[in-house]
C-alpha positions as CSV (number, residue, x, y, z in Angstrom):
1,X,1.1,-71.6,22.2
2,X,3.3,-74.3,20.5
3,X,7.1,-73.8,19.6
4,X,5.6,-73.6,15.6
5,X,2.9,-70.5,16.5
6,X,5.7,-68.9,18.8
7,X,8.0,-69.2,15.7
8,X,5.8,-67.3,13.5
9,X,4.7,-65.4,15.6
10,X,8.5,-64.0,15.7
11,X,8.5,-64.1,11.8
12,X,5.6,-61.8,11.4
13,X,6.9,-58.9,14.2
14,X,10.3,-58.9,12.6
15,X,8.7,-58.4,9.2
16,X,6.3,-55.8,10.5
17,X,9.4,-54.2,12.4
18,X,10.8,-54.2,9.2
19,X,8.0,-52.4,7.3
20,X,7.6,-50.0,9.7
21,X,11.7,-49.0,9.6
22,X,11.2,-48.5,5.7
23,X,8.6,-46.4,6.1
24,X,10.4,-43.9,8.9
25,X,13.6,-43.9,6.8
26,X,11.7,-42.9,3.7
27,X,9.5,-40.1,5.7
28,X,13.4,-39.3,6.4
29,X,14.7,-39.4,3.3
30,X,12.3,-37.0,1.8
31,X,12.0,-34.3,4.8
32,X,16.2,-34.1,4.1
33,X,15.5,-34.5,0.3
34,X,13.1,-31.3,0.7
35,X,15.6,-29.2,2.2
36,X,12.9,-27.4,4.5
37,X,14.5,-28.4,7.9
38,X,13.4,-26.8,11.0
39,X,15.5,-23.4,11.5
40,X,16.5,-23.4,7.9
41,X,15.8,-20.3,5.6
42,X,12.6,-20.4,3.6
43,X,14.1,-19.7,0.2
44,X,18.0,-20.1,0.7
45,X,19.2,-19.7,-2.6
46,X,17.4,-16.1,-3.5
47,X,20.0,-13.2,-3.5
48,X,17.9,-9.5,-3.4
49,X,19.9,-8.2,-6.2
50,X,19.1,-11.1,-8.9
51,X,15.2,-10.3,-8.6
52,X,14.0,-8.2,-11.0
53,X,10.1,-8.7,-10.8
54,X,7.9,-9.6,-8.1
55,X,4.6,-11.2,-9.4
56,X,1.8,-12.0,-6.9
57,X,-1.7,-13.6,-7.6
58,X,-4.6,-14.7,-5.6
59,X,-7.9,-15.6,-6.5
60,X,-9.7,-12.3,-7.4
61,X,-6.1,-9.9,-8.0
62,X,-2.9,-9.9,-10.1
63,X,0.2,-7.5,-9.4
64,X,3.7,-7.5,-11.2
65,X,6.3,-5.2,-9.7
66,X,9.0,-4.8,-12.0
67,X,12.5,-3.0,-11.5
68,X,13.2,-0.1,-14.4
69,X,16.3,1.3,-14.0
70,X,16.6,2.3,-10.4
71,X,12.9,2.1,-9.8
72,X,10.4,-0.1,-9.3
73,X,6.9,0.1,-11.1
74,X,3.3,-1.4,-10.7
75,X,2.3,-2.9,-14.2
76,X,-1.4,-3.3,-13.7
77,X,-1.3,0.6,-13.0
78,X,0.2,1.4,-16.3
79,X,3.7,2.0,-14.7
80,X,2.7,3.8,-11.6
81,X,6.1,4.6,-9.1
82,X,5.8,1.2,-6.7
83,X,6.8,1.5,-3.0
84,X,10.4,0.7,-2.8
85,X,10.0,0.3,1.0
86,X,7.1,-2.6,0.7
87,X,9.0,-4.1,-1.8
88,X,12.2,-4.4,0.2
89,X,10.8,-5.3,3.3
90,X,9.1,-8.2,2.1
91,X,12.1,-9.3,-0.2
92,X,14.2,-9.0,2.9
93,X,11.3,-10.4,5.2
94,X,10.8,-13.7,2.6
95,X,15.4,-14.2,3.1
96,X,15.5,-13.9,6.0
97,X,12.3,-16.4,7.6
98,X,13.2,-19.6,8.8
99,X,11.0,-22.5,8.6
100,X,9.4,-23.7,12.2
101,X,7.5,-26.5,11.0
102,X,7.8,-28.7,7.9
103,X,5.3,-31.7,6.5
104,X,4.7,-33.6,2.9
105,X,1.0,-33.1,2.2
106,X,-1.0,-34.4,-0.5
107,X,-2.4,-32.3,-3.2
108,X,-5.6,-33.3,-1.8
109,X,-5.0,-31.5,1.6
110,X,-4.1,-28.6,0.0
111,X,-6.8,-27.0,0.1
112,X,-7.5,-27.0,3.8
113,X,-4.7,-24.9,4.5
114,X,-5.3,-22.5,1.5
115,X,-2.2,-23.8,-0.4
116,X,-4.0,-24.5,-3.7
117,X,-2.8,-22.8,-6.6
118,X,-4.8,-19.6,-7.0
119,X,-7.4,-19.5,-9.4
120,X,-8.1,-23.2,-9.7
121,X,-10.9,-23.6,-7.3
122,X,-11.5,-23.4,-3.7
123,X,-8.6,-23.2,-1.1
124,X,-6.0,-21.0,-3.6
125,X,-3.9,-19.1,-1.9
126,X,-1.6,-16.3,-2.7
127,X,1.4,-17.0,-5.1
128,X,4.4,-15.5,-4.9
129,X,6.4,-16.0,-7.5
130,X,10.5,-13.9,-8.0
131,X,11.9,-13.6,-11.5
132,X,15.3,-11.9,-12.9
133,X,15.7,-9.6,-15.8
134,X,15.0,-12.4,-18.5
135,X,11.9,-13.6,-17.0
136,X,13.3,-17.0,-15.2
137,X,11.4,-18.0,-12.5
138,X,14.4,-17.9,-9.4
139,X,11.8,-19.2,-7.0
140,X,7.9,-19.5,-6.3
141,X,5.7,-20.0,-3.0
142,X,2.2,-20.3,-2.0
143,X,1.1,-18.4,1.0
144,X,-1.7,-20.4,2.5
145,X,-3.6,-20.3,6.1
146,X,-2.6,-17.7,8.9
147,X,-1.3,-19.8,11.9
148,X,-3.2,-18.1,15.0
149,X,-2.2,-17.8,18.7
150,X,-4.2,-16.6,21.7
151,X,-4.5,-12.9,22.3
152,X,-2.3,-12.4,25.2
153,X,-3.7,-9.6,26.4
154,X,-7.3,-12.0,27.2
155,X,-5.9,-14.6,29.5
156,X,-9.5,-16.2,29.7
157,X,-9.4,-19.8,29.4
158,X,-12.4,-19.8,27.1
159,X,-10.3,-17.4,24.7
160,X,-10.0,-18.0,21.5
161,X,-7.3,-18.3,19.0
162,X,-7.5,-15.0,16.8
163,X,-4.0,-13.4,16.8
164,X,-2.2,-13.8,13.5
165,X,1.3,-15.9,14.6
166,X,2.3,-17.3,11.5
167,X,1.9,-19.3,8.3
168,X,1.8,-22.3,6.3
169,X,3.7,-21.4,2.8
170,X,4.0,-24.3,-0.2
171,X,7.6,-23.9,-1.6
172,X,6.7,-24.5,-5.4
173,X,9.5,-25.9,-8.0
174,X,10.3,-30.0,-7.7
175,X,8.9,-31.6,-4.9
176,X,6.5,-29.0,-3.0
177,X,7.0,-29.2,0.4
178,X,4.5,-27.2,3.0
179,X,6.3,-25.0,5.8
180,X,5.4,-23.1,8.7
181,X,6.9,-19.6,9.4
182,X,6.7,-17.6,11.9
183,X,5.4,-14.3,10.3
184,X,1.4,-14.1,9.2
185,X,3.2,-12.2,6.0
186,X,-0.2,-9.8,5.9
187,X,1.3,-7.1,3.6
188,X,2.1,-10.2,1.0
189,X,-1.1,-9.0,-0.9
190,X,-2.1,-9.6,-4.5
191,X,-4.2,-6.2,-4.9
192,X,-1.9,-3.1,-7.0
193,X,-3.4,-0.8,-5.0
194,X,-1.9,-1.5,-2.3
195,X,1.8,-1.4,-3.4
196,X,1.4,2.3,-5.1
197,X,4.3,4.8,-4.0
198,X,1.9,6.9,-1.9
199,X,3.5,10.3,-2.2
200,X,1.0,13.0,-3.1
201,X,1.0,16.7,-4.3
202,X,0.7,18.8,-1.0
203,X,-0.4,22.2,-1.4
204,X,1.0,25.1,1.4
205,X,0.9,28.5,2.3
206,X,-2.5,28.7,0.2
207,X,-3.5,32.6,-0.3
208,X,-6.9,31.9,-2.1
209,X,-9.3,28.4,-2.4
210,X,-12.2,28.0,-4.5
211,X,-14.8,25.5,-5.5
212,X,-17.3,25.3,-8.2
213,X,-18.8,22.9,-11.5
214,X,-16.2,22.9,-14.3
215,X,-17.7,26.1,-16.2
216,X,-20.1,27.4,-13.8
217,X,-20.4,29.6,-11.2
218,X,-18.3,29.6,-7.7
219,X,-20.0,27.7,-4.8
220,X,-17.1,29.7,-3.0
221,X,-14.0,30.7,-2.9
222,X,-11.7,32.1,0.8
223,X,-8.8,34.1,0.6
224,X,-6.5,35.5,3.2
225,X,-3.9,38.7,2.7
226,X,-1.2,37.3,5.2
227,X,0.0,34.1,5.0
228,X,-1.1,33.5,9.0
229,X,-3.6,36.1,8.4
230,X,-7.4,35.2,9.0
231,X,-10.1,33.6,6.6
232,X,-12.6,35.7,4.9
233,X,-15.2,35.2,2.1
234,X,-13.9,36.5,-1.4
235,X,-17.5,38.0,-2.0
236,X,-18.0,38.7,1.7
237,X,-20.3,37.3,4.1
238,X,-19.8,35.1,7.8
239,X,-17.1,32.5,7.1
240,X,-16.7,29.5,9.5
241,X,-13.3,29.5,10.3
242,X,-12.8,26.2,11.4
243,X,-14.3,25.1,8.0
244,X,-11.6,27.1,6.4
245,X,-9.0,25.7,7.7
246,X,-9.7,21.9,7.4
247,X,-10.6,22.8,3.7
248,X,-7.3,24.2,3.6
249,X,-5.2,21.7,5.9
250,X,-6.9,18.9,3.5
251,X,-5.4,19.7,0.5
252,X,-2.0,19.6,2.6
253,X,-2.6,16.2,3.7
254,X,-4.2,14.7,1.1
255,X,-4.2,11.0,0.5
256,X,-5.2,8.5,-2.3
257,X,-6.5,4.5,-2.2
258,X,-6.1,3.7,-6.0
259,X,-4.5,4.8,-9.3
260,X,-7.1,4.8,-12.4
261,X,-6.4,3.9,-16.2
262,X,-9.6,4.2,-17.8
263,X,-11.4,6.8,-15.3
264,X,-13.4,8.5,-18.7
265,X,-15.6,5.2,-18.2
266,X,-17.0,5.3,-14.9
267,X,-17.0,8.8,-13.8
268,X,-20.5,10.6,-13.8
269,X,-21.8,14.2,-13.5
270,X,-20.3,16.9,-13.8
271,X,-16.7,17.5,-12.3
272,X,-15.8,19.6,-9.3
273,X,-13.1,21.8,-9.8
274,X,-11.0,23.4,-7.1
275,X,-8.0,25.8,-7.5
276,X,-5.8,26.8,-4.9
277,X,-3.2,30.0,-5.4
278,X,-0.5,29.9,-3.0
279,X,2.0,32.8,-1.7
280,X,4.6,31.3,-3.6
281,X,3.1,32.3,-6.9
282,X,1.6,28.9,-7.7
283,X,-1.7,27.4,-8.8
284,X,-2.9,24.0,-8.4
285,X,-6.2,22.8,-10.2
286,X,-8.0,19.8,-9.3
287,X,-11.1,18.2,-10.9
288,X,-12.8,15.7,-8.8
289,X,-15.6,13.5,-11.2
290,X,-17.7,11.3,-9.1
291,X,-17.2,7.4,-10.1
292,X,-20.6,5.8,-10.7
293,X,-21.9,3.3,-8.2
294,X,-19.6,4.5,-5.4
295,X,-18.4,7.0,-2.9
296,X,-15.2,7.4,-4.6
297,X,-14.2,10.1,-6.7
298,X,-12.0,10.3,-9.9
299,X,-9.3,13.1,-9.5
300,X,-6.6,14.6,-11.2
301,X,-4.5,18.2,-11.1
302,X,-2.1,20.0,-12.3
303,X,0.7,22.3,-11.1
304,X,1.7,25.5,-12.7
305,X,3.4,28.9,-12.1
306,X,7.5,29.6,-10.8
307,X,8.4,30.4,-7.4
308,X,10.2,33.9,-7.0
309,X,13.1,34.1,-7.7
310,X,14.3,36.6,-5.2
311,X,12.8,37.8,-1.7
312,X,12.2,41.5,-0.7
313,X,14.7,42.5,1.9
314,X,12.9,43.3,5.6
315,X,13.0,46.7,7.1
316,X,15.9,47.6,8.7
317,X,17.7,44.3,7.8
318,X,21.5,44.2,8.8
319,X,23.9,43.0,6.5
320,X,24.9,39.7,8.2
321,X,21.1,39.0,8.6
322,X,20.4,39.3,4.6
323,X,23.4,37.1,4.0
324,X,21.9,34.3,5.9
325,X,18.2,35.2,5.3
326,X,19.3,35.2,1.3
327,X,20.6,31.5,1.9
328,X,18.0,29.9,3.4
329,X,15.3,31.5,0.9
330,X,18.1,30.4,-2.0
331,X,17.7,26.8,-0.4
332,X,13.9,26.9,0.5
333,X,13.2,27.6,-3.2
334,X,15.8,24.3,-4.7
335,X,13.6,22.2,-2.7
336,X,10.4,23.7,-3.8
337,X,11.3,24.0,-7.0
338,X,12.2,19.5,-6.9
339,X,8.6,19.5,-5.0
340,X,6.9,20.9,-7.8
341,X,8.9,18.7,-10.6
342,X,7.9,15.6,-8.6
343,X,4.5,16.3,-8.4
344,X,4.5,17.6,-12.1
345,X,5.3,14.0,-12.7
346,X,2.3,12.4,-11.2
347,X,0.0,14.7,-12.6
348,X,-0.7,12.8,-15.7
349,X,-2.1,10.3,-13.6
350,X,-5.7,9.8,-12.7
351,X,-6.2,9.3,-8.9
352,X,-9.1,7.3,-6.9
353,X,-10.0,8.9,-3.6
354,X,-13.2,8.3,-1.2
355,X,-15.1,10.8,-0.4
356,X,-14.6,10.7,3.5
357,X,-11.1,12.1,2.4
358,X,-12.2,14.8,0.4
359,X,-15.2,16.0,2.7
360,X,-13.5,19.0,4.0
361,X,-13.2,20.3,0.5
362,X,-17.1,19.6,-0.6
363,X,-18.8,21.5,1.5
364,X,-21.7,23.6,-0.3
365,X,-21.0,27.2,0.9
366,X,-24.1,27.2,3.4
367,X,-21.6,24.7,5.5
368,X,-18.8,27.3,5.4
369,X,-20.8,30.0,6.8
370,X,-20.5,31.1,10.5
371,X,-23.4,30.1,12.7
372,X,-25.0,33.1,14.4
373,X,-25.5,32.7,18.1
374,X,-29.0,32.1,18.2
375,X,-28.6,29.4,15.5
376,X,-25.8,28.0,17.9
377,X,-27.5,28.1,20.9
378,X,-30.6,25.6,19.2
């Protein structure tokens, strides 16, 4: 090599040297220009109290969650009470997460990691979007791929990856930048039904049940003189105890998976209706209308009747024990009495429920008989 070819040989690696410098410092200048540096909060500038809607969207479901008043609602479920406790813990959940990992990817990579904006082909992901009372977009993200981890509990080398560790999330507004966190952010789902306020009418201290067709005759009906007293047929006959009392510990535990608008639509046949009279003088009646092309049923109730008002003294009953006995009956009957206006309020609504949660209370009255012996025995 000559003294000309050395020189430009020098030329060409401190141009390339050069190049190369430009291109780190601008890779620099926009990871600090994003603001999404390693151990810094995801969405800094959000304050809980400014967020007066919660919209989320994926690529089959849409939810709004909006603040009335001191409560929250579900819009796509005409109003329906919304879980204050979901809703805060993912506000909180969404301050509070740092970022672990951050990266400038093309709109073309998107997809790959499920950061796409939903709805707009393959590769959408879940958008998250908070707004304040006059519909101002405070801040928007895109919840993409799960970030998975070995299952500790298989230390196998040939294990794979399938515990939920994390996730990539698109911070949306200016220059999208795609993060890592450290939580798989699984309750962040677009579906209303999942972010219903899941209290539910309980019935207790049931005296009589009974099941039949709207307008036709009893499949059966159970009653009991004592509140702990045992099971019997109204009409007579071998009752199954243990059928009894899951009909009747059902409709104290009772669940639902969906609130329904428009139930008139899909329900067929002719609706169940059960009615349960309780010891403290009230009746609840439910209709349950199968929905058409699934196991689900349509169901709605209604509360009515007043509690006593007063309780009939024991026998024998000492003066300091009615004093205290008349308190705690006084008190037992203010909280029954805000029981039964809470669950007067959600009975103008229209309830989806499967039928594995109702099966206790559709039994045919040939599976609330006893079995004999000799039928047991077989």
């Amino acid at each position: 090599m000559n003294r000309k070819q050395f020189l430009y040989l020098v030329i060409a690696l401190v141009v390339l040297g050069g190049a190369g410098l430009a291109l780190v410092w601008q890779d620099i200048s926009a990871y600090r220009a994003s603001g999404a540096k390693i151990g810094a909060k995801l969405l800094p500038g959000l304050k809980i109290a400014d967020v007066a809607e919660i919209r989320l969207q994926d690529s089959k479901h849409q939810v709004t969650l909006a603040r009335k008043e001191t409560n929250w609602v579900v819009q796509e479920r005409g109003g329906y009470p919304a879980s204050f406790q979901e809703i805060s813990d993912l506000m909180i959940k969404l301050i509070e997460l740092k970022v672990t990992q951050s990266e400038q990817v093309g709109a073309s990579l998107l997809p790959r990691l499920e950061l796409a904006d939903p709805g707009k082909g393959e590769g959408g992901g879940t958008l998250v979007e908070f707004k304040d009372g006059a519909g101002k977009v405070l801040a928007g993200l895109v919840l993409g791929k799960k970030v998975l981890k070995k299952d500790p509990l298989n230390p196998l080398p040939a294990a794979k990856d399938g515990v939920p560790a994390g996730r990539y999330v698109r911070v949306t507004g200016g220059k999208d930048t795609v993060v890592a966190v450290s939580d798989p952010l699984g309750k962040a789902e677009a579906s209303p039904g999942k972010w219903l306020n899941r209290d539910f009418f309980k019935v207790d201290r049931i005296r009589t049940l009974a099941t039949g067709p709207e307008g036709g005759a009893l499949h059966w009906k159970i009653t009991r003189a004592e509140e702990w007293g045992q099971w019997r047929f109204a009409g007579g006959g071998d009752l199954n105890p243990g059928a009894a009392v899951a009909a009747v510990n059902k409709l104290g535990s009772l669940s639902f998976d969906d609130v329904a608008l428009d139930s008139g639509k899909e329900a067929a046949g002719k609706p169940l209706v059960i009615v349960a009279e309780t010891f403290d003088n009230l009746v609840y009646t439910m209709k349950l209308a199968g929905k058409a092309k699934s196991d689900d049923y349509f169901v709605s109730f209604t509360v009515k009747g007043e509690p006593p008002k007063s309780r009939a003294p024991e026998k024998g009953e000492k003066p300091e024990d009615k004093e205290r006995r008349d308190k705690d009956f006084a008190e037992s009957r203010k909280r029954l009495e805000e029981r039964i206006a809470a669950e007067q309020a959600l009975a103008k609504w229209t309830y989806v429920i499967g039928k594995r949660e109702l099966e206790p209370l559709l039994r045919a009255r040939s599976e609330m008989v006893a079995l004999r012996r000799d039928d047991a025995r077989r």
